[in-house]
Residue, then its C-alpha position, 0 to 999 in steps of 0.5 A: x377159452x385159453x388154450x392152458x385152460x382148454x388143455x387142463x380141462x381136456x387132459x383131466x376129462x378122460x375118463x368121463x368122472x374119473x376123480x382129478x386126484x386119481x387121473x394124476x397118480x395114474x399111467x405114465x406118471x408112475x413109470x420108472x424114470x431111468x437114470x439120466x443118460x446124456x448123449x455125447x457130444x459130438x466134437x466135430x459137429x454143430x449141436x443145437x440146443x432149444x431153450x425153453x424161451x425160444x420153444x414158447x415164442x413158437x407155441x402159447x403157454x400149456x400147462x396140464x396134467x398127465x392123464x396116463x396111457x392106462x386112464x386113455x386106454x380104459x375109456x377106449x376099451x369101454x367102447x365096443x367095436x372098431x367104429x366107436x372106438x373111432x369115434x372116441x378118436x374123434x372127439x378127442x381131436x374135437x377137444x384139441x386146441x389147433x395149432x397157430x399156423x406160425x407153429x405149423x413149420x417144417x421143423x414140425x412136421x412129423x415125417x412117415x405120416x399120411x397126413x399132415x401132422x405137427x408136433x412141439x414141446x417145451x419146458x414149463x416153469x417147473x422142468x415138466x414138458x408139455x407138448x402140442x400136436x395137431x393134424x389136417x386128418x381128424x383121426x390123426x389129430x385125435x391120436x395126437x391128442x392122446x399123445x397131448x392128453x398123456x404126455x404133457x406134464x411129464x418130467x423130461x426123462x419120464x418122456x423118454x421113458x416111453x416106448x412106442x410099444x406101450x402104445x399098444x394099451x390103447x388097444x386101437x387094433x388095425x382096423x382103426x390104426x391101418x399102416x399108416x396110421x400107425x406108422x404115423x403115431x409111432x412117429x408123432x411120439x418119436x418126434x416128441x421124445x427128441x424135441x425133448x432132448x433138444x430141451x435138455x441135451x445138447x445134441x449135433x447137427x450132421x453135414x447134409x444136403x437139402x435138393x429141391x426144385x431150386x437145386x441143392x443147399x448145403x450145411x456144414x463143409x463136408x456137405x458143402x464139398x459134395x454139393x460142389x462137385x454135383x454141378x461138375x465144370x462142363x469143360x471138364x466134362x467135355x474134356x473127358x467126352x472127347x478123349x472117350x469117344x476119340x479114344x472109343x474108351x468105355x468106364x465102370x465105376x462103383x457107387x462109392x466114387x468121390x462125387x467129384x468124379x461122379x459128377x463129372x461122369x454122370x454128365x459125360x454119360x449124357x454125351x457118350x453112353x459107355x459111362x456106367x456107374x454102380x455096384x460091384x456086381x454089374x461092373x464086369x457084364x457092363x464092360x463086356x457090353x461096352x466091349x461089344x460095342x466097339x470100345x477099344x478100352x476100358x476104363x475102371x474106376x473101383x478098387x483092384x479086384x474089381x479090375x482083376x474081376x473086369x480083366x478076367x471076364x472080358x477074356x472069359x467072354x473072347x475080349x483079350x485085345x481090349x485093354x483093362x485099366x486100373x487108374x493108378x499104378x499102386x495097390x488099390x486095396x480093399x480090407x474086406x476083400x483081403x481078408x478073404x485071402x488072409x490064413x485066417x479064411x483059409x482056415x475058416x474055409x477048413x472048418x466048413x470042409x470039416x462040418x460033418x455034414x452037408x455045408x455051403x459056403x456063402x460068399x460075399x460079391x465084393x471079393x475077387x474071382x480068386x476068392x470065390x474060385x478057390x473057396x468053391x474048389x473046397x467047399x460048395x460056394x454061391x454068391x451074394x450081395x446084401x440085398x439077397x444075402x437074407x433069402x439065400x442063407x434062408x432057402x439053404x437051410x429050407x432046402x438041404x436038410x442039416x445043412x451048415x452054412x458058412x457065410x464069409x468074409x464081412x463079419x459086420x454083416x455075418x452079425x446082422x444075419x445073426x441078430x436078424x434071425x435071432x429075432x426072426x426066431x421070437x416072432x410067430x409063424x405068420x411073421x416069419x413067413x411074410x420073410x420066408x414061406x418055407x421057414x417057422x419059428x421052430x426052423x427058424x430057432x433051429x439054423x441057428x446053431x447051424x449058421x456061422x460067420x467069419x470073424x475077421x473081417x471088416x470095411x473100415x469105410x462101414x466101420x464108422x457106423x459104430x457105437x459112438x456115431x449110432x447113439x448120436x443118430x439116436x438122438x437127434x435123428x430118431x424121427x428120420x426115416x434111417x438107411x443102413x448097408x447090410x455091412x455096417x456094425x450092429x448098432x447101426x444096423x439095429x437101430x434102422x431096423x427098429x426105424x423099419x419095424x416100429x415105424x416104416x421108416x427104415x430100410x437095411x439092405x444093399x446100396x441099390x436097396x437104399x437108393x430105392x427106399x429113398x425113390x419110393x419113399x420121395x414119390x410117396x410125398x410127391x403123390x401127396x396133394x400137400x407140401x413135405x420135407x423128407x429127411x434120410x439118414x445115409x448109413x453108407x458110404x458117402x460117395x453114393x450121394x450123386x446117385x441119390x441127388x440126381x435120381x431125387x433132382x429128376x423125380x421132382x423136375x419131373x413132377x413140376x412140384x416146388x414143394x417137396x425137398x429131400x435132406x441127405x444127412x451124413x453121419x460124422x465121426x466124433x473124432x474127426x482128424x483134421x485141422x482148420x489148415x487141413x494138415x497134420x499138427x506141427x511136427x507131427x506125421x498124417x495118420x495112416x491106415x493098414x498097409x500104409x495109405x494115409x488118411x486123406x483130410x476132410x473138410x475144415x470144422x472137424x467134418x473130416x476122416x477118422x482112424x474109424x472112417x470118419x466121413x464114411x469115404x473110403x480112402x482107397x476109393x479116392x485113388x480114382x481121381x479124376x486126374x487120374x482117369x484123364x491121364x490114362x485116357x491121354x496115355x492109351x492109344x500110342x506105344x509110348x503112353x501105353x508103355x507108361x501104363x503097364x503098371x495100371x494094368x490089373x494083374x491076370x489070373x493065370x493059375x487054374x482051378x481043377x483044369x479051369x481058368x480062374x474066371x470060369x471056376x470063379x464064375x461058377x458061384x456067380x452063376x448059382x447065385x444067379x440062378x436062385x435070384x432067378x428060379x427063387x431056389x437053390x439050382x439043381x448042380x449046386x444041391x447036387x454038389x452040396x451032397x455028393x462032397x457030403x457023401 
């Protein structure tokens, strides 16, 4: 029989007698077609379009009817029970033609299922889609079919129109739709909605990097000048590896180093074992171990008050005589770090000193020991970072009756906790306690009106995940699997946590969060007995890059397959600022940001920084250059080149807090944060102080 023939009779036999006429005026069919809205196109970046033609070479000609989600689910409720229900399942796979293997590509597959599992569409003659699946999992395949059965034959915006939630009708339950299972045909859907805006939109192409066995691939200049640099020149390595251990020189550096630099440290790390890379949080004990074991100096690679937070805890910790360095002689700024030093927080901080009732002052890791210092010295203050901060606001407001909580200074991620609750507060019980044990969704509702947020302050590397750039993740990568820092903008932050909810394939959190989700997600495939290609959409900055490419290259060196990649994409500004010379347009001055810094050109092709970010590199950031670090290498170590450093040194905290250095005052809410992360409660010191100013 040809498969159109097989495809109309199999999308017309569900239900069993039901009248042609009726299977047609039913279910999707008669769902509200919304207004056509077409994504932006994205200027600085490639789009792709697939024709109707060149999506017919790759599948045989479908033309059927949609029989409509409510006709499916009709017959399945007819039957009784999970095991008949699987049944149904199955010979709805049984009807399904199968697809040519020349159609089982990568560009196919659907990502986050357990099995193999493909999906195509096209456009038929008269505008309507019709769409194909199949899978190596008779299950699978059969809820493949259902997908073909109530899909094909819809116009492009009705399909759009679809929502995984409506997929609930079929009333599946979880005893036929386990996890992964389900997992895998919101997926399948999600995958069908954008082959059809490829249909009909024009939609972009981010930079990425493709890392499999055979090393690394790039698409677009962007990409390409990261992958560069992931294969660092060895005699620049050595370079380095012999001036540090010549020198006894040890280096902190944060996630967000150009990789340039990172490349090179990570293979100087092989030689010389005082060479740390990572989040701002474990910079400082780092240095103070490198200190211990004999280095001389130390090097950091971060922004200023990363250095200042270095410098005051190796004095803290009886290390004065080893020299801090920052690696450039001017300002090294961060625009969240301060605004916590801005008027604004300080009357932020007065508010919560006036709550009226017991309050804790929540307070980001990424600010300097000042800040934490002189907030705790007013209000009753624990750090965080954005892999704790959802649990530690939580056990607040279990733990201390009526407590007011005053989270600061990121006001991206002041939002997100807002918007997580809210939601938090519209699901059951037992939802909200797989998050919390100690809250419902009474409590829950009721910390709102206690939670506050500063309003004034941003990253302007994370401010790039905005509106714009969002909504064209949303359409050419809604089937990805999609990471989001905590401090990115809402919408961003949104749309991976609805990857997360509907699909299992969305991770929010911190930049080790995101590096592990990626780690877990790659060994899944790699357990598999079948081939795979994974696609991650890295909602931070781009310099976390080398950490994800070396921890994906090992992973897969060392489980000997040569089937299995991973795709790194890089989401761009639209309104990219660079031109094919990478300068400034004739006559005209290079735009700058706050405080002065000019805004450092990508890559040709438009894939460069923005006023909004632009490619997700922080400017300030790329002042630890690698030239840089070996000039303050080759200078430490002599009265002459050490006096030529003076200025790189960060600046001390000489000033006390209630009698204390401003290391120890400013370690003490470092210190509770420490203790909730390890006893999973608030300590005993910092309850007490919350209700003692209280009283």
């Amino acid at each position: 029989m040809a498969l159109s023939a097989v495809n109309t009779a199999f999308a017309v036999s569900a239900p069993r007698g039901a009248p042609h006429r009726a299977v047609r005026q039913s279910g999707l069919r008669r769902l509200k077609v919304p207004t056509s809205r077409t994504a932006r196109r994205a200027r600085s970046c490639p789009v792709v379009r697939a024709s109707s033609a060149e999506v017919a070479t790759k599948t045989p000609a479908i033309t059927a009817e949609p029989v409509g989600l409510e006709v499916i689910a009709a017959e399945f409720e007819g039957r009784q029970g999970a095991q008949e229900r699987v049944q149904l399942l199955l010979e709805y796979a049984k009807r399904l033609p199968p697809m040519p293997a020349s159609a089982k590509t990568d560009a196919n597959r659907v990502m986050g299922c357990t099995a193999q599992a493909w999906v195509d569409a096209r456009l038929d003659a008269a505008g309507r889609v019709q769409v194909w699946a199949d899978s190596d999992s008779a299950v699978t395949r059969g809820l493949g079919a259902v997908l073909v059965a109530a899909l094909s034959g819809l116009t492009p915006d009705q399909l759009l129109a679809v929502q995984p939630s409506e997929l609930a009708v079929l009333g599946l339950g979880p005893a036929v739709l386990t996890p992964g299972r389900a997992n895998g045909f919101v997926n399948m859907l999600e995958a069908l909605r954008r082959r059809t805006r490829m249909l009909t939109t024009e939609l972009p192409t981010f930079p990425s990097l493709l890392v499999d066995s055979t090393g690394i691939s790039a698409q677009g200049e962007f990409a390409r000048a990261q992958a560069e640099y992931l294969q660092p020149d060895q005699q620049q390595v050595e370079a380095l590896v012999s001036v540090l251990s010549d020198k006894k020189i040890g280096i902190v550096a944060h996630f967000y180093m150009d990789p340039q630099v990172q490349g090179v440290l990570s293979s100087a790390a092989a030689s010389w074992p005082h060479i740390q890379i990572s989040d701002s949080l474990v910079m400082a004990d780092k240095a103070v171990a490198m200190a211990r074991a004999g280095c001389e100096a130390v090097c950091v690679l971060g922004v200023d008050f990363m250095s200042e937070n270095v410098r005051a805890i190796m004095d803290e910790a009886g290390f004065r005589d080893v020299e801090v360095y920052r690696m450039a002689a001017e300002d090294i700024g961060c625009s969240l770090a301060e605004a916590a030093e801005a008027p604004p927080y300080d009357a932020y901080l007065s508010a919560a000193q006036q709550a009226g009732g017991p309050a804790l002052h929540v307070v980001y890791i990424n600010t300097s020991l000042r800040t934490k210092a002189q907030a705790h010295a007013r209000v009753p203050t624990i750090t965080c970072t954005s892999s704790n901060v959802v649990q530690t606001v939580l056990q607040a407001f279990a733990q201390v009756p009526n407590i007011q909580v005053y989270y600061g200074p990121d006001t991206y991620m002041g939002q997100n906790l807002a918007a997580l609750f809210t939601s938090l507060a519209q699901m059951p019980d037992e939802e909200v306690q797989k998050l919390h044990p100690g809250h419902t969704q009474a409590s829950v509702r009721g910390l709102l009106p206690r939670l506050h947020y500063f309003q004034e302050g941003t990253c302007i590397v994370h401010h790039i995940f905005g509106g714009r750039v969002t909504e064209l993740v949303a359409a050419a990568y809604s089937d990805a699997f999609l990471t989001a820092h905590f401090e990115v903008p809402g919408e961003m932050f949104a749309l991976a946590m609805k990857a997360q909810r509907e699909r299992g394939m969305g991770v929010v959190g911190s930049t080790q969060n995101i590096l592990d989700f990626i780690s877990a997600k790659l060994a899944d495939a790699l357990q598999q007995p079948f081939g795979n290609k994974l696609q991650f959409v890295l909602g931070t900055e781009a310099g976390m890059i080398t950490s994800i490419v070396r921890k994906v290259q090992s992973m897969i060196a060392e489980s000997g397959r040569t089937d299995v990649a991973a795709e790194i994409v890089f989401p761009v500004s639209p309104d990219a600022i660079t031109t094919g010379a990478q300068a400034p347009p004739s006559g005209g001055a290079a735009p700058t940001l706050p405080g002065g810094l000019a805004i450092i050109p990508g890559a040709a092709s438009g894939e460069g920084c923005s006023a909004e970010g632009g490619c997700a590199s922080c400017p300030y950031m790329k002042m630890n250059s690698l030239q840089a670090l070996m000039s303050v290498c080759t200078r430490f170590g002599s009265p002459a080149g050490e006096a030529l450093l003076e200025a790189n040194r960060p600046r001390a905290y000489t000033e006390l807090i209630g009698g204390r250095s401003m290391a120890k005052a400013g370690c003490e809410p470092i210190l509770h944060m420490r203790d909730f992360q390890k006893n999973g409660a608030l300590g005993k010191a910092l309850v007490q102080d919350i209700l003692a100013r209280h009283n």
